[in-house]
N, C-alpha and C positions, 0 to 999 in steps of 0.2 A: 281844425287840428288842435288847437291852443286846449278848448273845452274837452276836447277828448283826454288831453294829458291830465288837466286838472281835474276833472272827474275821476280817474284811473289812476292818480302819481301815486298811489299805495302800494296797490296791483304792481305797477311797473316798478317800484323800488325794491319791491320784494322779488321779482322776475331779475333783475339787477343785479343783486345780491344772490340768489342763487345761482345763477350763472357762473362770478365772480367765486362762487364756495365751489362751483365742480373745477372750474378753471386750477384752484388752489389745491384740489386736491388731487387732481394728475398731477402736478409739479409735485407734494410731496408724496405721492407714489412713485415715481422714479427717481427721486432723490432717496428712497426706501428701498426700491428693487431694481439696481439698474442695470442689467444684465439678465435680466428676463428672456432674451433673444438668444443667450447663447445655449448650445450644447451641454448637458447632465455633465459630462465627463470636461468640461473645458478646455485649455490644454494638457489636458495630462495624456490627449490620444492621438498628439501629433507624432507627427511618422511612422503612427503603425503601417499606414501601407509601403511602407519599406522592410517591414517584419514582418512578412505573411506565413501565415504556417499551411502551408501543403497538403493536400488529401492522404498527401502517399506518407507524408508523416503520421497519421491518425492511423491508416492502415496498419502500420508497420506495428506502431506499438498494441494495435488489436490482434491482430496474428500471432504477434510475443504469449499477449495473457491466453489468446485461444489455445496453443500448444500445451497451459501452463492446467494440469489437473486441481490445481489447489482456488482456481479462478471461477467463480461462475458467472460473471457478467462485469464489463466494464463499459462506461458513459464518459463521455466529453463534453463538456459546456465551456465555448469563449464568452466574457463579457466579459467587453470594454479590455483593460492589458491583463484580466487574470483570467488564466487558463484552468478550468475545474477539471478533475480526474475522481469519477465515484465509481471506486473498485469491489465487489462484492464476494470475500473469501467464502469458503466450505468453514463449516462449523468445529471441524477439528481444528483449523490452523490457528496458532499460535500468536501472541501479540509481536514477537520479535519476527516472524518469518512472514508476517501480514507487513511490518513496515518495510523488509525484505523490496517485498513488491511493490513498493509504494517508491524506494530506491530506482529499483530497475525505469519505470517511467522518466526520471531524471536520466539515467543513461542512456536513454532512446532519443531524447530530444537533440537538438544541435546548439552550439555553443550563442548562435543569433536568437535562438529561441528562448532560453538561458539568461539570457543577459539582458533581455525586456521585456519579458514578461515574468506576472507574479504565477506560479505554481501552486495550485492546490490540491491537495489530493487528500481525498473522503474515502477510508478503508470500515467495510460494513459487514455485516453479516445478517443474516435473513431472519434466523430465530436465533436470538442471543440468549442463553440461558444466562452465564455470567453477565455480569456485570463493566466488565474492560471493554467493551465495543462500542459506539466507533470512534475510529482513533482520527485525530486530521493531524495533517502535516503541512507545511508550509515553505516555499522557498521563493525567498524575494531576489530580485533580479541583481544583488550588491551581495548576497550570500555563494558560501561554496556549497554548504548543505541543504537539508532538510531540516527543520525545525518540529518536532515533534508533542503534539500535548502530551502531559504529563500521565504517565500509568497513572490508572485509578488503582485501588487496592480492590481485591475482590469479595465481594457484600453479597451472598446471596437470601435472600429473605424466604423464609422457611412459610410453606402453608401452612394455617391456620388448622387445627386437629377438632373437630368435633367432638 
């Protein structure tokens, strides 16, 4: 055994030492990422399931826009506590009477729903000629309102004349 080491103590001090470098270097990877194990959302998604939203909630506000002629398609996407609304008006409707319905959604909901989650709502139209579309809106769970981006001014860019 003795001749084996001494023939080889290169080999083995160099097997040693790396070892000793991977050993090193998982300690400073978790001193670097230490919470690799937890959840995207961390805590920020405790007690949602005490704030469940409903089917017949979803319905409700679909039936509204169904009834609503100025509507032609609306979508719902939850992630994580923010609730998405992408509304898709008729090409005549107007920027005040598009965030109109972007209101009504906040009306449909309930005050638990309201209060923990963040609300978004995407108002679209299908062929925009102007330029003012799409508007988003926002209400965070600490607001009374909707928060609205800003009108753009309307730009339209003339074809090119031959």
């Amino acid at each position: 055994m003795g001749k084996f080491i001494k023939r080889h103590r290169y080999t083995l001090i160099l097997l040693l030492v790396f070892v000793l470098l991977c050993v090193l270097a998982l300690k400073v990877k978790e001193v670097l990422v230490p919470d690799e194990g937890k959840a995207t959302y961390g805590e920020r998604l405790k007690d949602i399931d005490k704030h469940p939203i409903s089917s017949e909630t979803y319905s409700k506000i679909l039936e509204e826009f169904e009834k609503d002629d100025k509507v032609e398609k609306v979508d719902h996407r939850l992630q994580g506590k923010i609730l998405n609304f992408y509304i898709t008006v008729e090409e005549k409707v107007t920027v005040k009477d598009a965030k109109a319905k972007g209101d009504k959604v906040i009306e449909l909901l309930d005050e638990d729903t309201l209060s923990y989650y963040t609300i978004q709502i995407y108002l679209k139209k299908e062929k925009e000629e102007l330029n003012n579309f799409p508007i988003i809106g926002l209400k965070d769970p600490l607001a009374k309102t909707i928060s609205w981006t800003k009108d753009r001014e309307i730009t339209v860019e003339k074809e090119n004349e031959e």
